[in-house]
Residue, then its C-alpha position, 0 to 999 in steps of 0.5 A: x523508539x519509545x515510552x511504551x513496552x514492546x510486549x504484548x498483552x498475556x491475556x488473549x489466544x490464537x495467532x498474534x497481529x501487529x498492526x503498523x501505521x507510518x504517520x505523516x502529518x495526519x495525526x487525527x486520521x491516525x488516531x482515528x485508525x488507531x481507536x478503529x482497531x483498538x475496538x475490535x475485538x480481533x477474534x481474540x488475537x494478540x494484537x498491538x498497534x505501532x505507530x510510526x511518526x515519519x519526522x512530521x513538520x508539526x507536532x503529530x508526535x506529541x499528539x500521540x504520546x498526549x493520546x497514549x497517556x490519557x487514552x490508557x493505551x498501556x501496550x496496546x500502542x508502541x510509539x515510534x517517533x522518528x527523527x527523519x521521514x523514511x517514507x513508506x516503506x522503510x517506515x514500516x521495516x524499521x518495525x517489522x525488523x525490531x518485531x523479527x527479533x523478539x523471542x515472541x514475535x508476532x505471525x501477521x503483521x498489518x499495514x494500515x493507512x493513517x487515512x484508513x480505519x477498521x469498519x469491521x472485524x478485518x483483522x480476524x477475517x484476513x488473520x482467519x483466512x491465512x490461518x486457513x491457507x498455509x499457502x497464502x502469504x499476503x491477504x487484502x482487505x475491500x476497500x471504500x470511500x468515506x460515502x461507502x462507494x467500493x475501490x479497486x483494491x486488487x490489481x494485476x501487475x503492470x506490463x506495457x500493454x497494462x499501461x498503454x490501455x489504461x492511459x489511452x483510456x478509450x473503450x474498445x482499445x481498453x477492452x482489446x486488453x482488458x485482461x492486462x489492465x492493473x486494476x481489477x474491477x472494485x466488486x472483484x471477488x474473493x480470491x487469489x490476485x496479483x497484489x492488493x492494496x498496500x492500504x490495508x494488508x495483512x502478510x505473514x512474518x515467517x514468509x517476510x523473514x525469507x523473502x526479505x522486507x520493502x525494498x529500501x529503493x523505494x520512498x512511496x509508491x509501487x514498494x507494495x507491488x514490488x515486494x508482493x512479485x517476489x512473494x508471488x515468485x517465492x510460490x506464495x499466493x496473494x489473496x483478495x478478501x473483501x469482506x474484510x472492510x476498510x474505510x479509506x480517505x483516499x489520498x488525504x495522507x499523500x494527496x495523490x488519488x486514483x479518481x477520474x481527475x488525473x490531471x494534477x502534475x505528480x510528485x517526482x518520486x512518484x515517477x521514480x518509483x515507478x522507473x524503479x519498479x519496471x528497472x527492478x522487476x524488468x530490466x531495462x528493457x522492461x522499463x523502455x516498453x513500459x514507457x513507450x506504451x505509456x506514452x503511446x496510450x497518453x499521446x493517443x489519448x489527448x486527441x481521442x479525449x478532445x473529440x469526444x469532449x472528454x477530460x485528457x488523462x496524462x499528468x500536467x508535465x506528464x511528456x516531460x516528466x516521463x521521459x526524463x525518468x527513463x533517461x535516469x534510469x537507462x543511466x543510473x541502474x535501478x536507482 
């Protein structure tokens, strides 16, 4: 931890937010996302900006320690620089578990992408719309690219039937279960969803404290769906609010997007994240349904896409990679 104090200005009134962004090699993104919520005024909140430095390779840390100097930061911004890169999930714990302890720990805390930024007053609309909804936990903000076009940033959890329609990727096969597909359409309204987007995501501490924080399985991806189904199964609603915007360089931290080209081969532990949630949330039998129908959806998918002149949507090693994850995880439990 580091050189700034962990106590929050004294000035400002209403519910607190402390916002948190797990940096890895993307230092002027981060500072971007910084500058973005030190703008705002956030309703009058208490808000303060952790940013965590996942043990980047070049010298992200002490670009931000350079920044918190000459940009008069103050506490506003608490460094944590890192020895080893936790991931995502475990990276933002190690705040919220130090936030837990303080005799005035804050009542939101807000996960921010480093590829992410404010575009407009998002923090007081998702802090306004849990202020006004005691029995939401979770709120989400509308998400859009760099050129203003709107993402899917709320998602039905996935299922065998989710994945199967989305990897045929053919349209009257998709629309036989459009209801089970995981993304919700980008002009989705206001309202009550499965989960929302891990990019930009306000949850109430007081609910964490209870259900308990990421799961510490996790290194990247599906820690934010896992966690936001036992919110949903601890009673709690989770809430699409898409007037809250937020800019989003999708996939300029991981590399990994959900555009059109899905062809690149993904990391491994994409794949065990993903075997870890269906193991976790499912059971093994969950996860052989869901890996039976995403192969079924993919393998129908290479024929399908070649007579229609289109694109094949598995993964390059995508029959390979899948199976051998499920092998894994029929072995070795939900790790």
């Amino acid at each position: 931890m580091t050189s700034a104090s962990l106590s929050p200005p004294q000035t400002a009134s209403g519910t607190s937010v402390a916002v948190i962004i797990v940096n890895y090699g993307t230092a002027d993104l981060t500072l971007a996302a910084i500058r973005s919520v030190l703008a705002r005024e956030n309703g009058g909140r208490r808000v303060q900006v952790h940013v965590v430095d996942n043990a980047s390779p070049g010298d992200d840390a002490q670009v931000f320690a350079r920044a918190h100097s000459a940009e008069g930061w103050g506490d506003r911004v608490t460094l944590w620089p890192e020895a080893v890169n936790h991931g995502f999930g475990r990276g933002n714990n190690i705040v919220i578990e130090a936030l837990m302890q303080r005799p005035d720990a804050p009542d939101y805390v807000f996960l921010l992408n480093p590829d992410a930024s404010l575009e407009n007053e998002a923090l007081d609309l998702l802090a306004r719309r849990l202020d006004d909804t005691p029995g939401a936990a979770v709120a989400g903000a509308g998400i859009a690219l760099p050129s203003g076009e709107p993402v899917t940033a709320a998602f039905r959890f996935p299922s065998a039937r989710g994945e199967f329609a989305q990897a045929v990727n053919f349209g009257p096969l998709t629309r036989l279960f459009s209801n089970r597909l995981v993304p919700l359409p980008p002009d989705h309204p206001d309202g009550p969803v499965d989960w929302v987007a891990g990019a930009a995501v306000m949850l109430r501490l007081s609910v964490l404290r209870r259900t308990g924080l990421f799961d510490p399985d996790f290194f990247l991806y599906f820690e934010e769906v896992e966690l936001m189904r036992r919110i949903r199964r601890a009673g709690h609603q989770i809430l699409y609010v898409p007037a809250a915007r937020i800019r989003h360089a999708e996939g300029a931290a991981t590399q990994i997007r959900n555009g059109q080209d899905q062809r690149p081969p993904r990391p491994a532990y994409w794949y065990d994240s993903w075997r870890m949630y269906h193991l976790k949330t499912a059971g093994r039998a969950g996860l052989v349904c869901a890996t039976v129908g995403w192969m079924a959806g993919a393998a129908l998918n290479l024929p399908l896409a070649r007579l229609r002149g289109h694109s094949a949507s598995p993964p390059q090693g995508f029959f390979r990679d899948l199976p051998r994850g499920l092998v894994r995880g029929l072995r070795g439990g939900q790790k």
